[in-house]
C-alpha positions as CSV (number, residue, x, y, z in Angstrom):
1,X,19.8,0.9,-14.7
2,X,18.5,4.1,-14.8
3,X,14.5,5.9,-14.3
4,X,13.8,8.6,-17.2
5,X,10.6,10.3,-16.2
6,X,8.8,12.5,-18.8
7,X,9.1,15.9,-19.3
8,X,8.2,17.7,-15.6
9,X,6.0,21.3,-15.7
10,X,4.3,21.6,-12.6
11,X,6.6,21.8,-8.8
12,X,4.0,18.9,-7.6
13,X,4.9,16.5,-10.7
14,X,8.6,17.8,-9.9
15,X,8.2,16.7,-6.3
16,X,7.0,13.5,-7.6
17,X,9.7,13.0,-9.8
18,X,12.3,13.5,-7.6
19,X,11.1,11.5,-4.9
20,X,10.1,8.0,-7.8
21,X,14.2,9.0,-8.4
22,X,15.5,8.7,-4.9
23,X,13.1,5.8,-3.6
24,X,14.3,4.0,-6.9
25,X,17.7,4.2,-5.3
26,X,17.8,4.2,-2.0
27,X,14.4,2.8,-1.3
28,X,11.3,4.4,0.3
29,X,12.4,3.7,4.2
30,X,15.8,5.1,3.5
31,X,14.6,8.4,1.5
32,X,13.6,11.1,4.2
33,X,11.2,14.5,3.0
34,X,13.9,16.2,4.3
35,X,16.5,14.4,1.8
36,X,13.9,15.3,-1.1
37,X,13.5,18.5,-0.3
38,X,17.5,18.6,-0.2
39,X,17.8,17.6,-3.6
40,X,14.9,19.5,-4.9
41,X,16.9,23.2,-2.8
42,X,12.8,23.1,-1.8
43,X,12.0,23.3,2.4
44,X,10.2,20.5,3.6
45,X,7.4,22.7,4.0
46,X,6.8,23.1,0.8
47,X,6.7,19.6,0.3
48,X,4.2,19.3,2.6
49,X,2.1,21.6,1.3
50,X,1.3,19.1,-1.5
51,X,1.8,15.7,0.5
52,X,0.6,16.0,4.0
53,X,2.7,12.3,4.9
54,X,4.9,10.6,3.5
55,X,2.9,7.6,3.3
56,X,0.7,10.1,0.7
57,X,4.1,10.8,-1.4
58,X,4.9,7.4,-1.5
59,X,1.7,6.0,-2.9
60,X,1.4,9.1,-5.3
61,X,5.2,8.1,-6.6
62,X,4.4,4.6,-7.1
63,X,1.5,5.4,-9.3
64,X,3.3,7.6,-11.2
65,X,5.6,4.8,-11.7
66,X,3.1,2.6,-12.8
67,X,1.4,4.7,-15.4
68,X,4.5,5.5,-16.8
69,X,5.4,1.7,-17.1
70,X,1.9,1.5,-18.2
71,X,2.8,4.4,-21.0
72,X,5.4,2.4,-22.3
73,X,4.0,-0.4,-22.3
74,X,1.2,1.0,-24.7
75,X,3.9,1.6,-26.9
76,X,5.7,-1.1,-27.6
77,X,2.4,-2.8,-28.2
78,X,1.7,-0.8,-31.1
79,X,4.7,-2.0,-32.8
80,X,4.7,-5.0,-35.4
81,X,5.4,-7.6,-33.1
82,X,5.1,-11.5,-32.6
83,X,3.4,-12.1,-28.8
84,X,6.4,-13.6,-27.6
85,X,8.9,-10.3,-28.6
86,X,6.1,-8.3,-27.3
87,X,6.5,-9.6,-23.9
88,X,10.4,-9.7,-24.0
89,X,10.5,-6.3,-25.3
90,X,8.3,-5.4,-22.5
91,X,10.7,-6.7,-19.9
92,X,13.1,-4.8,-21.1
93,X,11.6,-1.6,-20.9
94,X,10.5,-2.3,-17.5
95,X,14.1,-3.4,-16.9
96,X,15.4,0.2,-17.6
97,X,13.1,2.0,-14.9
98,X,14.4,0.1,-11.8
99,X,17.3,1.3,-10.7
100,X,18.7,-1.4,-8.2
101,X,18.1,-4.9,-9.0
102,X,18.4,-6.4,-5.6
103,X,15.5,-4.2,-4.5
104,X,12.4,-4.8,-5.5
105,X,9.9,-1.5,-5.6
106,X,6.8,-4.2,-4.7
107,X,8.8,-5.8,-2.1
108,X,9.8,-3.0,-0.2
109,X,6.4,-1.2,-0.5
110,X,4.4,-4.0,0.8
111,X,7.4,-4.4,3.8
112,X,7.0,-1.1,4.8
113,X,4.0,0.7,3.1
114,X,1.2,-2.3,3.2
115,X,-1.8,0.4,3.1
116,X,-0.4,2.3,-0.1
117,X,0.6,-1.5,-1.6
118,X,-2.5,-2.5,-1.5
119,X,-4.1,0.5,-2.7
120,X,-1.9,0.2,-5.4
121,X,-2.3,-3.0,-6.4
122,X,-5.7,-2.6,-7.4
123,X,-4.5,-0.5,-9.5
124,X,-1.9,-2.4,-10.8
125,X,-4.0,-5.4,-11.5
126,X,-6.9,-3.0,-13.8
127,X,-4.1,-1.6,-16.2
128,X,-1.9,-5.3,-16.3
129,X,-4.7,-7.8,-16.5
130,X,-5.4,-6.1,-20.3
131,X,-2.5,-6.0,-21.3
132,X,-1.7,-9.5,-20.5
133,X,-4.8,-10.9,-22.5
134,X,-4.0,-9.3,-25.1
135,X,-0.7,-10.6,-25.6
136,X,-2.4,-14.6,-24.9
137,X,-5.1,-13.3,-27.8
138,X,-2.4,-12.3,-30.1
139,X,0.0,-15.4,-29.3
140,X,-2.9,-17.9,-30.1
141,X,-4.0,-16.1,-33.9
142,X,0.0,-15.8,-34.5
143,X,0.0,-19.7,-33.6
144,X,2.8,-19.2,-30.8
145,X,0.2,-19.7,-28.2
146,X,-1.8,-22.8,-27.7
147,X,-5.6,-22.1,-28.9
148,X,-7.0,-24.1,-25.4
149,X,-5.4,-21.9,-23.1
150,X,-7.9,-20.1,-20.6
151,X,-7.0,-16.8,-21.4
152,X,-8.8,-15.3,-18.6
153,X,-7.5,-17.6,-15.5
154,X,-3.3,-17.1,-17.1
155,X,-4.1,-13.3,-17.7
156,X,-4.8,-13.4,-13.4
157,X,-2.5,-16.1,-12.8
158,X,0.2,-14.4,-14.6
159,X,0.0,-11.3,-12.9
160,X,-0.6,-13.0,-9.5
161,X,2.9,-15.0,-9.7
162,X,4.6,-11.6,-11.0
163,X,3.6,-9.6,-8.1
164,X,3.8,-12.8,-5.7
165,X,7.6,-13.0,-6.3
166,X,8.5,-9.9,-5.7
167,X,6.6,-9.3,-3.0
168,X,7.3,-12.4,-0.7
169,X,10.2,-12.7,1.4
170,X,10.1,-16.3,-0.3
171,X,12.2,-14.7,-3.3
172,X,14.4,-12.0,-1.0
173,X,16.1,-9.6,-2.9
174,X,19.5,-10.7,-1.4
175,X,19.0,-13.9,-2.6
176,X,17.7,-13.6,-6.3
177,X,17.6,-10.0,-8.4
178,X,15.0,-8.5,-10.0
179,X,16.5,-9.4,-13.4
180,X,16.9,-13.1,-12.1
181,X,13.0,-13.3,-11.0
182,X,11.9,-11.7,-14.2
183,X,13.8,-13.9,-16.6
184,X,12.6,-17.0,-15.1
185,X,9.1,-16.1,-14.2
186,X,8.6,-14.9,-18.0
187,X,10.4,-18.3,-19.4
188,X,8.3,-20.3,-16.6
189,X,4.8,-18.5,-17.7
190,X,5.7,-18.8,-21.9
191,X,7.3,-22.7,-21.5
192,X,3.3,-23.7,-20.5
193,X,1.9,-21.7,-23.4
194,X,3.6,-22.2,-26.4
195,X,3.2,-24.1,-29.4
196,X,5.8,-26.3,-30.8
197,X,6.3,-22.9,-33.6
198,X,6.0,-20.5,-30.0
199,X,9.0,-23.1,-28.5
200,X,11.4,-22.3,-31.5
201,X,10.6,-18.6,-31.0
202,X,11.2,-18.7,-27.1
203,X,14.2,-20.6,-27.6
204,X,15.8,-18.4,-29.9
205,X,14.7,-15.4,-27.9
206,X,16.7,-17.3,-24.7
207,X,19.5,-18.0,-27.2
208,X,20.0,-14.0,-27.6
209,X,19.6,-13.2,-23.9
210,X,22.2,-15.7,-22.6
């Protein structure tokens, strides 16, 4: 897995960049300013000219992280999709900008970093919970979704059990991968929705990935 960032023009979205690169890797307790500022041929000085703690870097890369996800996201929802590929396709994508799979971004952010995971999590939850209902509103008129489904409560409940499992020592990321949890959290959540038409689609879909 790899992180591809867009295209970089200022030395504060480069300091960014760099860091979301290394803290994808080696993971945010691990990374040091001084290791950034290594990679970057930068002093650390100059890094804290733009980021006064690391605590400050950290929360800025994991935004930047999300926004880009976020980008993407936007994206492939503008294609011709069923609700269903949508929200494979989205995994997918999301897949391909975590670098390790046994270490969750969340889980080590609210382990070490609870101020910034919370902060971020707010943020999280605004651009998600849209994008979530959404997909439930497009499922139901394509007829892969059931029509009673509260779309509101499953749009939170959805995004609650995402964030849950890989932020909870409950799903450790030396037990169970980030790939594992997201395969069977996305099967778990579209097995309750779907229509006897959305269960051929699911199945076929779970066909192709296995």
């Amino acid at each position: 897995m790899y992180f591809c960032p867009p295209i970089i023009t200022t030395l504060k979205e480069d300091i960014i960049s760099t860091a979301t690169d290394l803290f994808l890797t080696l993971g945010f307790k691990s990374v040091t300013m001084d290791d950034i500022a290594q990679k970057m041929g930068i002093s650390k000085k100059t890094i804290y000219t733009h980021f006064p703690t690391k605590s400050k870097l950290v929360e800025a890369t994991t935004l930047f992280l999300l926004e880009t996800i976020d980008s993407g996201i936007k994206k492939i929802r503008q294609k011709n999709l069923n609700a269903i590929e949508e929200l494979f396709e989205i995994k997918k994508f999301v897949m391909n900008h975590l670098k390790d799979e046994r270490s969750s971004p969340q889980f080590q952010l609210n382990k070490y970093y609870p101020k910034v995971y919370q902060n971020v999590e707010k943020h999280h939850l605004n651009l998600m919970c849209c994008s979530i209902s959404d997909n439930l509103h497009k499922g139901i008129e394509g007829g892969l979704y059931r029509d009673n489904i509260p779309v509101e409560f499953i749009s939170k409940l959805y995004f609650l059990g995402m964030t849950a499992i890989k932020g909870s020592e409950i799903f450790s990321p030396e037990e169970y991968t980030i790939k594992e949890l997201n395969d069977n959290y996305l099967e778990y959540h579209l097995r309750a929705i779907v229509t006897p038409k959305g269960f051929k689609t699911l199945k076929d879909f779970l066909t192709i990935e296995n």
